[in-house]
RODO-2510 file (C-alpha; in nm, 4 decimals, decimal comma):
residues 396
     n   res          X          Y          Z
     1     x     0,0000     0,0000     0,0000
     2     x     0,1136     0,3126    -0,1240
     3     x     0,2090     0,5752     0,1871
     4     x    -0,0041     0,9030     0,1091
     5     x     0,2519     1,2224     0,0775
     6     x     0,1559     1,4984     0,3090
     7     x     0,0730     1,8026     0,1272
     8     x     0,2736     2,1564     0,2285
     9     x    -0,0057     2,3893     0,3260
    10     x     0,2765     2,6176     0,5572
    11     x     0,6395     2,7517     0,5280
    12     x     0,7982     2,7807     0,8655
    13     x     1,1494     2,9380     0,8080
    14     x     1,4728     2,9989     1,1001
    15     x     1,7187     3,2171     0,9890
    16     x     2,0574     3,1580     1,2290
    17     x     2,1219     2,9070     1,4083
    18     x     2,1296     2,9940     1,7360
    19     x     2,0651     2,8349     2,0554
    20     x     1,6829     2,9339     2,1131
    21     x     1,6906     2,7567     1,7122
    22     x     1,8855     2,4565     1,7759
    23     x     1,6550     2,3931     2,0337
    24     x     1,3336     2,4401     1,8589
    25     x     1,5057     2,2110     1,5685
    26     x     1,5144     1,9254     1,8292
    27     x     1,1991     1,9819     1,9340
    28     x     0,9989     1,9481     1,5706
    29     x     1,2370     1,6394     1,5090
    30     x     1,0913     1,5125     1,7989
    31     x     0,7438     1,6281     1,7636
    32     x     0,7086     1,7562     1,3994
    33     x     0,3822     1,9249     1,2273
    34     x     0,2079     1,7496     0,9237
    35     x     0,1713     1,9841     0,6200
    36     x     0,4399     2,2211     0,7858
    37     x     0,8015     2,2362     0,5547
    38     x     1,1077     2,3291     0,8047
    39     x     1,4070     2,5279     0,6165
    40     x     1,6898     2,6536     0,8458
    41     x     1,9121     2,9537     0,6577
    42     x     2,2373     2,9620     0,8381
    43     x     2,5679     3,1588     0,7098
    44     x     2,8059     2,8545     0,8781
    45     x     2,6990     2,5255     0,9407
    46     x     2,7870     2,4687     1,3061
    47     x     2,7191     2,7051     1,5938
    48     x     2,9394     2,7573     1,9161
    49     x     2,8236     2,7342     2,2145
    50     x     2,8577     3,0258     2,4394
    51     x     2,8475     2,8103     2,7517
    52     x     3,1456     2,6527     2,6340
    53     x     3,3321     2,8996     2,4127
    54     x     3,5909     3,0456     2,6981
    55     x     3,6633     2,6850     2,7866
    56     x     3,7666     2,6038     2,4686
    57     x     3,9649     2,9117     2,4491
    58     x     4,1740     2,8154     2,7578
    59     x     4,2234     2,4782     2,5716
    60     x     3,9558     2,3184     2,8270
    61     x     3,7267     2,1711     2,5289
    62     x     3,8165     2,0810     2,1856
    63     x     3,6237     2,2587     1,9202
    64     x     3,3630     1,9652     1,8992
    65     x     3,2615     1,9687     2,2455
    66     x     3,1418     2,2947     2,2193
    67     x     2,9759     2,3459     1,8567
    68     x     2,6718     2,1930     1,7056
    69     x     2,6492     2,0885     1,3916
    70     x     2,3410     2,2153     1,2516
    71     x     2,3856     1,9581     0,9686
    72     x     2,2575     1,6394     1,1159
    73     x     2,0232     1,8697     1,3652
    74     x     1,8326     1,9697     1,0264
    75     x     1,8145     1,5843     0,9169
    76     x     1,6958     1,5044     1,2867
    77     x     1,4172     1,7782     1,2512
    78     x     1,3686     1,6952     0,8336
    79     x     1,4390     2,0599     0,7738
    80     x     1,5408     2,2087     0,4806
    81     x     1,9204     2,3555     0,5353
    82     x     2,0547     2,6236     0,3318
    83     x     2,4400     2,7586     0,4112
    84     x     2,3714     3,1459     0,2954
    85     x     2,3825     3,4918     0,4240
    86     x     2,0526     3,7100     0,4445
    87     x     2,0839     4,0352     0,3183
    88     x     1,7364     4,0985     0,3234
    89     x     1,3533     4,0742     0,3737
    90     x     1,0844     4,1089     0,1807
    91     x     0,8447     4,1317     0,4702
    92     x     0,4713     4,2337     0,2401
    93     x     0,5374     3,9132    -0,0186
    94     x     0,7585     3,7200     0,2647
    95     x     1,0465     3,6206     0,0981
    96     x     1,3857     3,5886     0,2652
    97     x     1,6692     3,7237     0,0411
    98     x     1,9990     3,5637     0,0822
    99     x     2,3404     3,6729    -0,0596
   100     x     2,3707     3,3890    -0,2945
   101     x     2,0442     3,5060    -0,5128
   102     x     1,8368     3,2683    -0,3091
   103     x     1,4605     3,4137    -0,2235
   104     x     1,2994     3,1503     0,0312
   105     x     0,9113     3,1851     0,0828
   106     x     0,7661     3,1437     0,3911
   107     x     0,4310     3,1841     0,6219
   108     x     0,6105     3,1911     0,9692
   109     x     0,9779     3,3139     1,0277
   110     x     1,1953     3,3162     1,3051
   111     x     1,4867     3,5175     1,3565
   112     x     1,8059     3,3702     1,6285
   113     x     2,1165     3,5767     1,4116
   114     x     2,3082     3,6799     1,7552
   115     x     2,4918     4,0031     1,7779
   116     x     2,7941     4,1762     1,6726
   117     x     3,0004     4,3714     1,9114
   118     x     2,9664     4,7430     1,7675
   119     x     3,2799     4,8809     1,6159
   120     x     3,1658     5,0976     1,3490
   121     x     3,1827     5,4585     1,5495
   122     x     3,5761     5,3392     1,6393
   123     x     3,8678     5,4384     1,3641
   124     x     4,0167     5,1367     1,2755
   125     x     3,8782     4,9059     1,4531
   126     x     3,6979     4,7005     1,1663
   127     x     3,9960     4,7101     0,9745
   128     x     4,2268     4,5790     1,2940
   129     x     4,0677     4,4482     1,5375
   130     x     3,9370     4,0839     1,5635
   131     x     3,5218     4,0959     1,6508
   132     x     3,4256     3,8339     1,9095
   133     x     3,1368     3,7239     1,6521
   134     x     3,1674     3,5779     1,4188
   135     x     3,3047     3,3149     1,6377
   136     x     3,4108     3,0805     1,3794
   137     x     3,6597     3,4212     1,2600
   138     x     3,7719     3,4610     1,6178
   139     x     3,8598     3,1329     1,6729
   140     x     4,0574     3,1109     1,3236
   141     x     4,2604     3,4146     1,4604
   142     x     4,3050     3,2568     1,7453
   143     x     4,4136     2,9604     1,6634
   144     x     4,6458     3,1297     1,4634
   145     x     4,7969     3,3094     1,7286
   146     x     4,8523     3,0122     1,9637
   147     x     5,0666     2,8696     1,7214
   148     x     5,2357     3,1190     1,6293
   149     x     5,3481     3,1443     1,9967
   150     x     5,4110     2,7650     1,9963
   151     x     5,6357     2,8331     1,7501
   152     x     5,8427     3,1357     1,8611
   153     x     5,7513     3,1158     2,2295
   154     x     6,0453     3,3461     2,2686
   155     x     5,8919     3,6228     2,1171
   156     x     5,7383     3,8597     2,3539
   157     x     5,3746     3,8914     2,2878
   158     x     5,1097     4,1500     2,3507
   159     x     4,8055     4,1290     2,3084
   160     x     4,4360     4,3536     2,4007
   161     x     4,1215     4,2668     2,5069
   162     x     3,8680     4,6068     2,4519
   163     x     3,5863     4,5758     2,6035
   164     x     3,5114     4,4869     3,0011
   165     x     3,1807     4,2942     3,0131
   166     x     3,1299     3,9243     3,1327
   167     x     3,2302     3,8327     2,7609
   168     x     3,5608     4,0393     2,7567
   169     x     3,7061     3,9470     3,1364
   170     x     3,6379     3,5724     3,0286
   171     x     3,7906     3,5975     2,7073
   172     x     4,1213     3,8164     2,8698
   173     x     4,1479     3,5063     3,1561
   174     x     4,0918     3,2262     2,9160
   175     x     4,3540     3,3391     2,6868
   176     x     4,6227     3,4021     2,9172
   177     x     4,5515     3,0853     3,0917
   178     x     4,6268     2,9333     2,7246
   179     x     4,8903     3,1332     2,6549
   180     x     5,0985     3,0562     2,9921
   181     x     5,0316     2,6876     2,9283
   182     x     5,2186     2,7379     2,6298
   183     x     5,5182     2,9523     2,7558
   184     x     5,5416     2,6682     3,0496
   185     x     5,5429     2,4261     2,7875
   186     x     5,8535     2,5336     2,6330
   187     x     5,9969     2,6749     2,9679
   188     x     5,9791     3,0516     2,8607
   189     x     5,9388     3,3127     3,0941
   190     x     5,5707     3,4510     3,1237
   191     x     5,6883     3,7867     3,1523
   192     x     5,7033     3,7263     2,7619
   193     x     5,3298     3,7907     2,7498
   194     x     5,1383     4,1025     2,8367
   195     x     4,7334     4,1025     2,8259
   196     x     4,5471     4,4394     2,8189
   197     x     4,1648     4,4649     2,9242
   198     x     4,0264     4,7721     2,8287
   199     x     3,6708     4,9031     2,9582
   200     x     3,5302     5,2708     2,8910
   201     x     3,3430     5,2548     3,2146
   202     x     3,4981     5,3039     3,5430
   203     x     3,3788     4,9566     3,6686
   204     x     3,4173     4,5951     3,5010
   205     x     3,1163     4,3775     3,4305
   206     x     2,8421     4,6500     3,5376
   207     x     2,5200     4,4143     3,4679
   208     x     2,6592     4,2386     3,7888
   209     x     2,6478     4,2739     4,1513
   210     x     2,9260     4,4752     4,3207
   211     x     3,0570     4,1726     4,4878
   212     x     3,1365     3,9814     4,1603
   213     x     3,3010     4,3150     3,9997
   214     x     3,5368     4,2740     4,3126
   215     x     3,6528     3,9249     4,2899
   216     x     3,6627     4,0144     3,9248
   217     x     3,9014     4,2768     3,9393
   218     x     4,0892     4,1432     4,2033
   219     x     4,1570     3,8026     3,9558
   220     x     4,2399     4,0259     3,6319
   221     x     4,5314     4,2206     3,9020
   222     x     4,6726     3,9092     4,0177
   223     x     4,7016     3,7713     3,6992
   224     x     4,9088     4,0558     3,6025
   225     x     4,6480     4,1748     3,3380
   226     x     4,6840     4,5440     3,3058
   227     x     4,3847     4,7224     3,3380
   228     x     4,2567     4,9849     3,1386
   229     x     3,9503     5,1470     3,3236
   230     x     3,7316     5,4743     3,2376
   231     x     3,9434     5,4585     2,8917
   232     x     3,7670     5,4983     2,5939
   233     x     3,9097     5,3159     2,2703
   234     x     3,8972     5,6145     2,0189
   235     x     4,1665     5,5030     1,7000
   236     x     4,3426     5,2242     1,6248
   237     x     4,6074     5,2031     1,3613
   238     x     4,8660     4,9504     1,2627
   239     x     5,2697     5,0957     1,3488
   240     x     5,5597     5,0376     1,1127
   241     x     5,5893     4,6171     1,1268
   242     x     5,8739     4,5201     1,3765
   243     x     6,0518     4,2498     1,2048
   244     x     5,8020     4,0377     1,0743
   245     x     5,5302     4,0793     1,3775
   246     x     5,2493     4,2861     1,3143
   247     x     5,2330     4,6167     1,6154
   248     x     4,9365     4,8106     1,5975
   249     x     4,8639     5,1143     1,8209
   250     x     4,5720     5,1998     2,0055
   251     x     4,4768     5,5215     2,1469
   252     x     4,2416     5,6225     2,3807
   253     x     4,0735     5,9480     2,4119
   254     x     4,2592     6,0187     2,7196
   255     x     4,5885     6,0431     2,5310
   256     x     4,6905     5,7057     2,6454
   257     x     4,8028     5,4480     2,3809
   258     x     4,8955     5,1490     2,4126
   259     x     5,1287     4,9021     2,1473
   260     x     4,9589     4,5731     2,0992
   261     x     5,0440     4,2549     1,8652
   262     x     4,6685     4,1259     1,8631
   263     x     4,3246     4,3124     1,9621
   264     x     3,9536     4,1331     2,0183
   265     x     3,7065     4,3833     2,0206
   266     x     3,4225     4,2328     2,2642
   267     x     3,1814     4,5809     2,3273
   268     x     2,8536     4,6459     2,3382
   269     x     2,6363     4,4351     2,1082
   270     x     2,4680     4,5988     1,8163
   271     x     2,2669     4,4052     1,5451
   272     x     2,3667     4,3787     1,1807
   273     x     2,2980     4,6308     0,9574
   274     x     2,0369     4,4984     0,7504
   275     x     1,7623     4,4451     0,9833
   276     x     1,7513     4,8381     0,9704
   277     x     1,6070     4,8436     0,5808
   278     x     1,3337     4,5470     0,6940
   279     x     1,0955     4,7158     0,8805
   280     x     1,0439     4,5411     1,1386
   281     x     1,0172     4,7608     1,4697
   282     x     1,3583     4,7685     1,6508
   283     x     1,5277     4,9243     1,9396
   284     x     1,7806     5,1964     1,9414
   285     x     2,0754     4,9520     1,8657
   286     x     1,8755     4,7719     1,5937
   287     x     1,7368     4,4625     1,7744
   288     x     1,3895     4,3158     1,7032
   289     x     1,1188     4,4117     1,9524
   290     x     0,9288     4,1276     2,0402
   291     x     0,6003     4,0569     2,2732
   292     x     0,5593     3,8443     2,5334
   293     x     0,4770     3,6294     2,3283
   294     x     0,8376     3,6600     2,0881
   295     x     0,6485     3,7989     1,8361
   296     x     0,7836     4,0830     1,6827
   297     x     0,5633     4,4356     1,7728
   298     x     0,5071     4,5054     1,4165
   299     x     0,5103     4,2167     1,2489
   300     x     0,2997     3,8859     1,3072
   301     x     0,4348     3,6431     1,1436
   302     x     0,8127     3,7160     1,2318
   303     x     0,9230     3,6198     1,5568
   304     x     1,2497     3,6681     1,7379
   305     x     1,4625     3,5069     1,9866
   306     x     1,8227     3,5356     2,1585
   307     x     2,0644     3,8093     2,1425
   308     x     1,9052     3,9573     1,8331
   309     x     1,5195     4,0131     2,0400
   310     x     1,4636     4,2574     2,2962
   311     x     1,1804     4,1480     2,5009
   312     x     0,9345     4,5006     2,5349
   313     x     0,8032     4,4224     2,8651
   314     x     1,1273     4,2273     2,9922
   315     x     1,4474     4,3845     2,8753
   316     x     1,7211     4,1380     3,0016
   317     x     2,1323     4,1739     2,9575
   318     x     2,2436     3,9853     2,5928
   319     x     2,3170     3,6540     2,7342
   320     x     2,3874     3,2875     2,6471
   321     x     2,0912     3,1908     2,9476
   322     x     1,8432     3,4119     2,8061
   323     x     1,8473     3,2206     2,4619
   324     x     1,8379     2,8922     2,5599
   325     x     1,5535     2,9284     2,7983
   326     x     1,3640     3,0842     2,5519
   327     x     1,3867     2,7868     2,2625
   328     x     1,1132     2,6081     2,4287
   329     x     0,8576     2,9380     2,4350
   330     x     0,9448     2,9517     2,0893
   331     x     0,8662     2,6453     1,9697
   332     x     0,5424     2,6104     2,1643
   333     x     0,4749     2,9568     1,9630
   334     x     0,5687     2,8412     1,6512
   335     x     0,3494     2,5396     1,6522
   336     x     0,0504     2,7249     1,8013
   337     x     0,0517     3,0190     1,5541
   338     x     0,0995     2,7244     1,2359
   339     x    -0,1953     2,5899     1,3822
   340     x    -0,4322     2,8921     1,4356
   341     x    -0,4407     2,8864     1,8063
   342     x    -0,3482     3,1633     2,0793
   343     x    -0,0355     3,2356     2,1585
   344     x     0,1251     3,1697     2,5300
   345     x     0,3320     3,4922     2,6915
   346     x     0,6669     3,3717     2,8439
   347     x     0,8074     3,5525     3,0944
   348     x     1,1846     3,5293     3,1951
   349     x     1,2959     3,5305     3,5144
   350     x     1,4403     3,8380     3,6961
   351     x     1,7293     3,6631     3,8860
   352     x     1,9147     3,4139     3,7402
   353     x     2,2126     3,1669     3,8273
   354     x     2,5377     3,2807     3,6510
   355     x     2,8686     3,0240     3,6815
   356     x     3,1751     3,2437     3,4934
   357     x     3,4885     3,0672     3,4424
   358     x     3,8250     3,1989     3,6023
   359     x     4,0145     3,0717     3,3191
   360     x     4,1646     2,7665     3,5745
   361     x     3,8908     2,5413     3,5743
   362     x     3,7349     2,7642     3,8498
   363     x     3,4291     2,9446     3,8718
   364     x     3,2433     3,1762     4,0326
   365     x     2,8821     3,1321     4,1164
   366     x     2,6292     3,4205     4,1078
   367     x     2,2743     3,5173     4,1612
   368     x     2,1189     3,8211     4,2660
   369     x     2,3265     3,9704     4,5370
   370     x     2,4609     3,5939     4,6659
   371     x     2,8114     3,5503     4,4902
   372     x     3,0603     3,2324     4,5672
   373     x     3,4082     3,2596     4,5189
   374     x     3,6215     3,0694     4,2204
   375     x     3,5884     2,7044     4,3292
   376     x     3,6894     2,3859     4,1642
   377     x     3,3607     2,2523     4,2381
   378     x     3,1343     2,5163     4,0635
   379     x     3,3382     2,4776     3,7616
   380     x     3,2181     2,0896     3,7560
   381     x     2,9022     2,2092     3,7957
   382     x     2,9216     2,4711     3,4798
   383     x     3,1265     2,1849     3,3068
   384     x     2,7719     1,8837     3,4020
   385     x     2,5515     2,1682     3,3245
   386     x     2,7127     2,2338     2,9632
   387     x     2,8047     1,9319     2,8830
   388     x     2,4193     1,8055     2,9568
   389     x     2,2915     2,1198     2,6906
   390     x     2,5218     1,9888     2,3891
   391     x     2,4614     1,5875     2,4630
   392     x     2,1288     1,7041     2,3440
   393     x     2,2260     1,7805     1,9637
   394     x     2,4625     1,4952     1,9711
   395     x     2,3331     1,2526     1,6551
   396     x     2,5034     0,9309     1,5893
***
């Protein structure tokens, strides 16, 4: 007998893949719609995990512990997967316009593209500086570096870390920890390496209690990581080459500059510049506006999740936590709007638990006004509760 093909009656279309995506991937795969066709438009075809990424850094986890690969996550969920770049949408005929000439149709669409940190008001900076995201370009820099110091670890090395949020202390501790692995290694003197953390405000981390600025700064100090506080990053601009290394300069508007081998530029997020020409109602730094319900204010049938969503009613800091809890919301949306029924509101929670690494297999553990100090045992805990998330996309 002859199995009857289900007719596509609606187009239900993710562009990024993203962590409030992946899960809503896994969770059609394991409880998909008839008559509803899944296409995922992704620029790479693995995502990093944010949980995970500073780990990895500090040569914790290799690179497959902490990326998914949306390919067999798309088979899982029988979604279409296309590896493109949207430039554009065509929000009164809803089309999605991709870079490669590619115009994808759909009924439903949900946007999960992350951030970018902003560097566009900054002189040089796009030119010289290496963005945190894409992460799949910061890692190839990185990697880059670390063997270049592998191979001359006698070479003194200097490198800059601008911006002083969560993202940019973790990212300063995890790559010195790396980096002094390396120089130990090969018996080299650490004084060979100097990392810069540079933050315009006069405090590190300010979307965090007082208490974990403290052991914060007192960490960076000890580790002999110079800080740069209440210094604004005006110009950068690459010096006359010493030798073969590359030097670049950067000035603050202070006066102060400061000679550096390598910079990662980890400010502020802003959203890419696109989404400005779509008309979909955004914030002041370009991100989506979205309901309760993750449904964008303007627009019905677009939804919006992750770093790229500001909640209206529940503005929360751009984090990792804030995505993932919200892939289940979404997909209960998703399924209830494709099927003509009311939509739920979600509400995220006002305090959460935050475990940052130290860079040492250490964390510290933080919620509200409680903070616990770097401990050996609250990095296990980060390391179960990670390593739980990705087993979840792991497809043999």
């Amino acid at each position: 007998m002859q199995q009857k093909i289900q007719p596509i009656v609606k187009d239900l279309v993710l562009i990024g893949g993203g962590h409030s995506h992946a899960i809503v991937m896994k969770m059609f795969g394991m409880k998909p719609l008839p008559g509803v066709r899944l296409t995922l438009i992704t620029a790479a075809s693995e995502t990093a995990y944010s949980g995970m990424l500073p780990g990895h850094i500090a040569g914790f986890y290799t690179h497959d512990e902490c990326h998914i690969d949306l390919r067999p996550l798309a088979n899982f969920a029988q979604a279409q997967l296309y590896i493109d770049t949207v430039v554009a949408l065509d929000l009164e005929n809803n089309k999605v316009l991709c870079a490669n000439g590619l115009a994808v149709d759909f009924d439903v669409l949900s946007v999960d593209i992350g951030s970018t940190p902003a560097t566009i008001s900054v002189s040089g900076a796009a030119e010289y500086a290496i963005a945190a995201k894409p992460v799949s370009q910061l890692l190839e820099h990185w990697y880059e570096l670390i063997a270049a110091v592998g191979k001359n670890p006698q070479e003194p090395i200097s490198i800059a870390i601008v911006g002083g949020g969560a993202g940019g202390v973790e990212l300063a501790l995890a790559m010195r920890s790396r980096l002094h692995q390396i120089l130990d290694k090969t018996q080299q003197p650490n004084q060979n390496l100097k990392v810069h953390l540079f933050q315009r405000g006069q405090e590190l981390m300010p979307n965090y209690h007082q208490s974990v600025r403290h052991q914060f700064q007192q960490i960076l100090t000890d580790r002999g990581i110079k800080l740069h506080l209440g210094e604004t990053v005006c110009k950068i601009a690459p010096k006359i080459p010493k030798e073969t290394k590359e030097v670049f300069e950067i000035k603050c508007e202070s006066g102060l500059k400061v000679e550096c081998n390598k910079i990662f530029w980890v400010t502020q997020a802003s959203a890419p510049e696109w989404l400005k020409t779509t008309g979909l109602g955004t914030d002041e730094q370009g991100f989506i506006l979205v309901e309760d319900t993750l449904q964008s204010q303007t627009h019905p049938q677009v939804f919006a999740s992750g770093d790229i969503a500001t909640m209206v009613n529940h503005p929360r800091p751009k984090a990792g936590v804030f995505a993932v809890r919200q892939g289940k919301p979404l997909f209960e949306n998703l399924q209830r709007i494709l099927l003509g029924k009311s939509l739920k509101p979600y509400r995220p929670q006002k305090e959460y638990l935050s475990l940052i690494g130290t860079g040492d297999k250490r964390a510290i553990a933080t919620r509200g006004i409680i903070t616990l100090p770097p401990h050996k045992l609250l990095w296990h805990y980060k390391d179960w509760i990670d390593r739980r998330f990705m087993e979840r996309f792991r497809f043999e």
